[in-house]
Residue frames as a rotation matrix with the C-alpha (Angstrom) as fourth column:
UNK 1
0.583 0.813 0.000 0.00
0.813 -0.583 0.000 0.00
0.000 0.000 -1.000 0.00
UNK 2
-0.162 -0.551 0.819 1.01
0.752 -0.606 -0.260 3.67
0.639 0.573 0.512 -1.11
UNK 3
0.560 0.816 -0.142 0.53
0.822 -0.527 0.216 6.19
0.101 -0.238 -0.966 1.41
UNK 4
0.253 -0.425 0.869 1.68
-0.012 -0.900 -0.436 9.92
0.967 0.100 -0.233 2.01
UNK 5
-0.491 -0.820 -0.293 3.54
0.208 0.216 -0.954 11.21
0.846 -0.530 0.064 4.78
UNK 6
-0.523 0.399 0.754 0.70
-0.740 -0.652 -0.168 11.78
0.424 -0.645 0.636 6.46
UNK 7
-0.913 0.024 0.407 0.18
0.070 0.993 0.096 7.87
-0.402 0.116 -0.908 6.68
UNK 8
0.345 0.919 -0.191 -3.25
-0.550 0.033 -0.835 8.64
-0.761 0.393 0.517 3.97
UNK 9
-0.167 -0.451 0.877 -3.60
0.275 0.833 0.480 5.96
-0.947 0.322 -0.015 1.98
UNK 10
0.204 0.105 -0.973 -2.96
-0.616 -0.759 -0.211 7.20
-0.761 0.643 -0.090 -1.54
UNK 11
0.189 -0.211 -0.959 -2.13
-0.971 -0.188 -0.150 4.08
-0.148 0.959 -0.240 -3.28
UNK 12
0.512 -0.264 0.817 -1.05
-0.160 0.905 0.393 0.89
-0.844 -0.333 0.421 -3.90
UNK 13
0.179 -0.668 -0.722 1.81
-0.931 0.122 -0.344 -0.82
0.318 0.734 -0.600 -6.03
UNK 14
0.999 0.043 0.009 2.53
-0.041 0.988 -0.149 -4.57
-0.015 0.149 0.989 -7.25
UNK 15
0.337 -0.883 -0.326 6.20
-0.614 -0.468 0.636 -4.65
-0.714 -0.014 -0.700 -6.59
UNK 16
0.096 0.132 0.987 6.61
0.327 0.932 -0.156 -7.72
-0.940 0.338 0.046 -8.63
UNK 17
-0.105 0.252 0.962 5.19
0.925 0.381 0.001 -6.08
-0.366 0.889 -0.273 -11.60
UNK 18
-0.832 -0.430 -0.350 5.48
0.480 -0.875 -0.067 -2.31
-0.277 -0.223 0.934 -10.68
UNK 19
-0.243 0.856 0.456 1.74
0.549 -0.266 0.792 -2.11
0.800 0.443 -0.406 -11.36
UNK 20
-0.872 -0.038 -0.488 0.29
0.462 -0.396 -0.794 0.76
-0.163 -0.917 0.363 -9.53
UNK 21
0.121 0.987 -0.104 -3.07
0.953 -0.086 0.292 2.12
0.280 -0.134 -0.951 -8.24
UNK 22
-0.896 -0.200 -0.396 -2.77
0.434 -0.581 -0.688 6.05
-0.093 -0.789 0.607 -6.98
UNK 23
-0.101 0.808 -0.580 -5.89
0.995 0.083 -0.058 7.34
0.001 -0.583 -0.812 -5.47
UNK 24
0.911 -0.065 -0.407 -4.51
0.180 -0.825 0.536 10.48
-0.371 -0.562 -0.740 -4.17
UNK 25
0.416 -0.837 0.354 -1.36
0.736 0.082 -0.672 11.73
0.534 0.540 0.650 -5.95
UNK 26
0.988 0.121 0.094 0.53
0.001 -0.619 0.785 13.04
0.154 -0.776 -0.612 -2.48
UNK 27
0.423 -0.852 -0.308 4.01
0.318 0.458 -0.830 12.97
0.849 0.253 0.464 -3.21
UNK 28
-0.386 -0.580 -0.718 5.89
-0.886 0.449 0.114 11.57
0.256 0.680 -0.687 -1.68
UNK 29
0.632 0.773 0.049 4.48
-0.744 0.588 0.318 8.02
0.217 -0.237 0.947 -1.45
UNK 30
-0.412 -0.846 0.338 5.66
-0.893 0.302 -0.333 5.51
0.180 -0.439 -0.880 0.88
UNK 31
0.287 0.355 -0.890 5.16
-0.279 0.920 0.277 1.70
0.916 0.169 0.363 0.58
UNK 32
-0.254 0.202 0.946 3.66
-0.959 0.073 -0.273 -0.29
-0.124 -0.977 0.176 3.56
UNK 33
-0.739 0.281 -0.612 2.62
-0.119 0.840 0.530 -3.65
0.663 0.465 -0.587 3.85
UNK 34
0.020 0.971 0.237 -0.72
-0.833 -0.114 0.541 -4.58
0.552 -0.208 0.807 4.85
UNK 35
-0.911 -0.391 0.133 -1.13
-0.407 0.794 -0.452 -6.43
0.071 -0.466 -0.882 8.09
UNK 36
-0.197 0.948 -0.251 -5.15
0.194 0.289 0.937 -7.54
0.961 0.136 -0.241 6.79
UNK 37
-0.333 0.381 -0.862 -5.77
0.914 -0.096 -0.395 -5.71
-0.233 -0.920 -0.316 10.44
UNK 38
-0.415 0.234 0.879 -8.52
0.517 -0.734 0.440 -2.85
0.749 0.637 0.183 10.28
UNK 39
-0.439 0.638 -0.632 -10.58
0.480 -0.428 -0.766 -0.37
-0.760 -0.640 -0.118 12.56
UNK 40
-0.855 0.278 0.437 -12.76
0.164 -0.655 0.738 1.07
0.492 0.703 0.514 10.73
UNK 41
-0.762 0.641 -0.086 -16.07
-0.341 -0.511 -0.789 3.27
-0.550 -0.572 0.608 11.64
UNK 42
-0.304 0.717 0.627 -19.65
0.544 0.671 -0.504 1.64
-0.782 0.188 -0.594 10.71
UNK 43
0.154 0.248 -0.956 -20.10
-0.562 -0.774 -0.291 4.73
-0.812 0.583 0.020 8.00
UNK 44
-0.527 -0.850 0.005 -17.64
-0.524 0.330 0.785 2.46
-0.669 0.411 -0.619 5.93
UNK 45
-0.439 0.664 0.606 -20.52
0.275 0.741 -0.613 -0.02
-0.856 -0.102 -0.507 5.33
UNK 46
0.407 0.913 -0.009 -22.37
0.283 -0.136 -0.950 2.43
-0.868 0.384 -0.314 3.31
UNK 47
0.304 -0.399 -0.865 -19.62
-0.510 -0.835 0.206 3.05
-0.805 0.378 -0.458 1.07
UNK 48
-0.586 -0.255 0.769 -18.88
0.080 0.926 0.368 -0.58
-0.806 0.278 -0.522 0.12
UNK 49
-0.063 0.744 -0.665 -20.36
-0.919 -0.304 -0.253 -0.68
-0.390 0.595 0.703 -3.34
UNK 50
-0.342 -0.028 -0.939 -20.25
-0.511 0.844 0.161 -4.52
0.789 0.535 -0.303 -3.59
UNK 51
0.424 0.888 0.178 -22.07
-0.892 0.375 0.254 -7.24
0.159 -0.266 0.951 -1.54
UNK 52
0.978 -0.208 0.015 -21.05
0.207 0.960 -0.187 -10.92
0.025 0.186 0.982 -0.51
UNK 53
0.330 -0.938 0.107 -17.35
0.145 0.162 0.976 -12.12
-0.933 -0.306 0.189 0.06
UNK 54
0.866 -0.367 0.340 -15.22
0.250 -0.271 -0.929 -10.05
0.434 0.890 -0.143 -2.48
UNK 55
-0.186 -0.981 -0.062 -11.60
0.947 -0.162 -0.279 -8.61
0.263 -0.111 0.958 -1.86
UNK 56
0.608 0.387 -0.694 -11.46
0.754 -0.555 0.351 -5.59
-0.249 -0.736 -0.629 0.46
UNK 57
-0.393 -0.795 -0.462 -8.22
0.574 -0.605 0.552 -3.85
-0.719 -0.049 0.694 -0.79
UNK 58
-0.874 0.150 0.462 -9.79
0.215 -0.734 0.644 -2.30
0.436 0.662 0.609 -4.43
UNK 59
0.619 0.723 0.307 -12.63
0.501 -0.664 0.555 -1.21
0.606 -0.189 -0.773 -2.18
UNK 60
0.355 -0.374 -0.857 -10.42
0.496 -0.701 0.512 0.78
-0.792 -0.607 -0.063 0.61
UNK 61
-0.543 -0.769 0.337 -8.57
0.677 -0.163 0.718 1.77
-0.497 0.618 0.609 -2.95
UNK 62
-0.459 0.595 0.660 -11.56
0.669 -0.257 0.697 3.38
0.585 0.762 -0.280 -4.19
UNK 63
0.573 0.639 -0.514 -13.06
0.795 -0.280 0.538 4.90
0.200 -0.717 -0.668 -1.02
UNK 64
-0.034 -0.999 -0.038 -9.55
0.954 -0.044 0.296 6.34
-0.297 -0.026 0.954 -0.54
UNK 65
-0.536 -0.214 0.817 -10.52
0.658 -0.713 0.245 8.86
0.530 0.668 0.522 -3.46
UNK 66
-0.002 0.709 0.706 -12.89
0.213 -0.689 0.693 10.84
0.977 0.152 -0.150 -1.95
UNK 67
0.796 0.516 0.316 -12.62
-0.212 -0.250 0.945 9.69
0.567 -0.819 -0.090 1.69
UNK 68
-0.076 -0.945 0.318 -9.72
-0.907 -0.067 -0.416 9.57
0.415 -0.320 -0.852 4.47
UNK 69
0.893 -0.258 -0.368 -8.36
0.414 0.791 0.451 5.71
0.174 -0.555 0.814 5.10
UNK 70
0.617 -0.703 0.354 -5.48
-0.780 -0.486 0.394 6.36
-0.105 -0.520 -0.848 7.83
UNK 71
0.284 -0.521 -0.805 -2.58
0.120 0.852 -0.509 3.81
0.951 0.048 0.305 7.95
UNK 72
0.845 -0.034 0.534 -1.41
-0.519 0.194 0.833 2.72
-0.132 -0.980 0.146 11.62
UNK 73
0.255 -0.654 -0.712 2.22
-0.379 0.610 -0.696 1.42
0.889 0.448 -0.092 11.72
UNK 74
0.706 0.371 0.604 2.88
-0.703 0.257 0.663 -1.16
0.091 -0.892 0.442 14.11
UNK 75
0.412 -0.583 -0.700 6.17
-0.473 0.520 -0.712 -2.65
0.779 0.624 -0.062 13.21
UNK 76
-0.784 -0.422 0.455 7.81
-0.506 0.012 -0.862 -2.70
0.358 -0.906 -0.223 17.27
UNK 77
0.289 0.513 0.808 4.15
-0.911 0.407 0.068 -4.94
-0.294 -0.756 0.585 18.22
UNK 78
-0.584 -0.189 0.790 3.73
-0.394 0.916 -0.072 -8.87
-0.710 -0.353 -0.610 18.43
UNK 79
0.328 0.926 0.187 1.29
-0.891 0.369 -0.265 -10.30
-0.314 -0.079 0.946 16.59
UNK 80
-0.920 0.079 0.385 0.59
0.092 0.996 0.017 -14.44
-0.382 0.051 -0.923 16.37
UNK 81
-0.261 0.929 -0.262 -1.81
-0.744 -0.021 0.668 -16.00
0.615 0.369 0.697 14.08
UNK 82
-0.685 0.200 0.701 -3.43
-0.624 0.336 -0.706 -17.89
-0.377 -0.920 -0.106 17.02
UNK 83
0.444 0.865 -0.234 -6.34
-0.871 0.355 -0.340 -19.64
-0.210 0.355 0.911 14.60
UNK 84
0.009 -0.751 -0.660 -3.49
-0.626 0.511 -0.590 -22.85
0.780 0.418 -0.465 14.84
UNK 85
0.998 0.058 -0.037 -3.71
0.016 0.323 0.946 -25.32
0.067 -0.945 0.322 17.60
UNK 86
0.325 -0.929 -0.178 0.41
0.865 0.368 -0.341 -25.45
0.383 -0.043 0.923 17.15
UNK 87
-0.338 -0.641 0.690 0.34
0.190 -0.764 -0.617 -21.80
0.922 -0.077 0.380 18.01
UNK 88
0.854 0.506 0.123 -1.63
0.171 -0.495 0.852 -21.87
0.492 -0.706 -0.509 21.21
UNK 89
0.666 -0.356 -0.656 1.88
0.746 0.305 0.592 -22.83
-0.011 -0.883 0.469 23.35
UNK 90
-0.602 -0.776 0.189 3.79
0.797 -0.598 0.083 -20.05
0.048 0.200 0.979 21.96
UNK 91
0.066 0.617 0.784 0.74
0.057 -0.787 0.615 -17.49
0.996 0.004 -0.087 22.32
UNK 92
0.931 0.278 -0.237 0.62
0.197 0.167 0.966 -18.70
0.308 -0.946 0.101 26.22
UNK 93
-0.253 -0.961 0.112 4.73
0.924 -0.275 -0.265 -18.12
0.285 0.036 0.958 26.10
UNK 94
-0.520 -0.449 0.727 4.29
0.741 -0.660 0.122 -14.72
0.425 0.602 0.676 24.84
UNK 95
0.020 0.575 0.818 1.64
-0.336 -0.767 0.547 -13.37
0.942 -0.285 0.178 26.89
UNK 96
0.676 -0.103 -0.729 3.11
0.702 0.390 0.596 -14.80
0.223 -0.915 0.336 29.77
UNK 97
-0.245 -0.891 0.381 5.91
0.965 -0.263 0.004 -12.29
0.096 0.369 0.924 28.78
UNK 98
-0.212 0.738 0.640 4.03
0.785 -0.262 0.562 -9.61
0.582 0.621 -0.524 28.85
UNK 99
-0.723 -0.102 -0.683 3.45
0.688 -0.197 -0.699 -6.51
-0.063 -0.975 0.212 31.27
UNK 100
0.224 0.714 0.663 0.43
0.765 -0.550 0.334 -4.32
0.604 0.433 -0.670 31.34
């Protein structure tokens, strides 16, 4: 994902193939990767212009134009996919580790 320095997303790019999507042409744009983690406000809903299980990224890509989607960088957390029974003993590790 492409965003300005204001972490708005403004884009996306296929490194692979150097296809690119820009939304918002905010220079300069800075590639993120997507951790498929969102917050998003229930407004969103009404913006969605498709129905049924479809890919989520060329809708945020489209909303994008018109409406602010923030990025969140979170490189310095943890995260476990936990949907593994092999990962439960290393989730119970790690959050034994832990200090609130």
């Amino acid at each position: 994902l492409l965003f300005d320095n204001d972490l708005q997303l403004s884009g996306w790019q296929n490194k692979t193939t150097n296809e690119q999507i820009i939304t918002n042409d905010h220079q300069p744009l800075i590639a993120f990767g997507f951790s498929g983690i969102a917050v998003v406000s229930p407004s969103i809903f009404g913006l969605l212009n498709k129905s049924g299980s479809f890919p989520i990224m060329p809708q945020y890509l489209q909303i994008s134009e018109a409406h602010l989607i923030n990025g969140f960088i979170h490189n310095t957390d943890r995260w476990l996919d936990v949907g593994k029974l092999e990962s439960i003993p290393l989730a119970t590790q790690l959050c034994s580790t832990l200090s609130y």
